[in-house]
N, C-alpha and C positions, 0 to 999 in steps of 0.2 A: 696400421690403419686405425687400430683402437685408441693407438699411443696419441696420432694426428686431433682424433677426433676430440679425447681426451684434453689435448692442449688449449683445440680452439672453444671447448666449452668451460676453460677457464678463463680464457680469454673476452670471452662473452660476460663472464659475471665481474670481471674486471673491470672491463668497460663498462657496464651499467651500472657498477660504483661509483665509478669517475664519475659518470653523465649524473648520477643521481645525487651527489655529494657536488658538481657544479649546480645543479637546481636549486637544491638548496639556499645556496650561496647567494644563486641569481634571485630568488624569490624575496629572503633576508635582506639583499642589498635594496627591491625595492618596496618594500617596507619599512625600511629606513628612510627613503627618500622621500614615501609618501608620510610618513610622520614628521621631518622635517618643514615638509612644506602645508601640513598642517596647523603646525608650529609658526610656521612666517604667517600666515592666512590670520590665524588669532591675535597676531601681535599687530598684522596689518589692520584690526577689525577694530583691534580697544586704540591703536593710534589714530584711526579715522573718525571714533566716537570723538575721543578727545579733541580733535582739530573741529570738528563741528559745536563742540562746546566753546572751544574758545571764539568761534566764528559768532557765535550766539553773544554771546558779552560781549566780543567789539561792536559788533551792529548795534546792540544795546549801549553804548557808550556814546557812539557816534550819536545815534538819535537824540543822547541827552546833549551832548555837547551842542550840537545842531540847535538847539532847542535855548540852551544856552547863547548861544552866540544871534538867534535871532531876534532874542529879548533883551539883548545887549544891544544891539544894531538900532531897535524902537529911543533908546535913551542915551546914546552915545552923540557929543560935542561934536566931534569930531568928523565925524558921516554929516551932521548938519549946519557946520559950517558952511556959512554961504562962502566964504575966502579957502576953500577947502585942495586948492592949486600950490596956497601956501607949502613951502617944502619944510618947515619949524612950525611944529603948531604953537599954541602959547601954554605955556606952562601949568596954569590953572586950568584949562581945559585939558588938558594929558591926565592931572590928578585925578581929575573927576569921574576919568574914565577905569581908572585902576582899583581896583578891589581894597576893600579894605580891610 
């Protein structure tokens, strides 16, 4: 009976090894996954700055080009041409219109 008892109260510190030595494990493994996805989070943060920056200078580009093309549209031949169905414009009017 002593010998029984003896067995199962090492049985007992066995298993709360195992159980304590998986905890561990289990704890470790999610502490890994929550610094992994820490890790994504910060790269997802400076990759979203970045995309907003660049969103910030096309807008900015747009608006010049925009701004551009409708001070070109004011003095451009071509838009005021009364014959403007012509499918060939004329040649000196193309020029005129090209940057120099």
């Amino acid at each position: 009976d002593v010998f029984q008892s003896h067995e199962e109260d090492v049985r007992k510190v066995r298993r709360r090894e195992k159980n304590r030595v998986a905890a561990q494990r289990s704890r470790k493994k999610q502490t890994q996954k929550a610094d992994k996805l820490h890790e994504e989070y910060e790269s997802l943060e400076q990759e979203n700055t970045s995309l907003k920056r660049e969103i910030g200078k096309l807008t900015d580009e747009m608006k010049h080009l925009s701004e551009v093309l409708k001070d070109h549209e004011k003095i451009c031949p071509l838009l005021h041409c009364t014959m403007n169905f012509v499918t060939i414009p004329r040649p000196d009017a193309l020029t005129s219109c090209l940057p120099r």
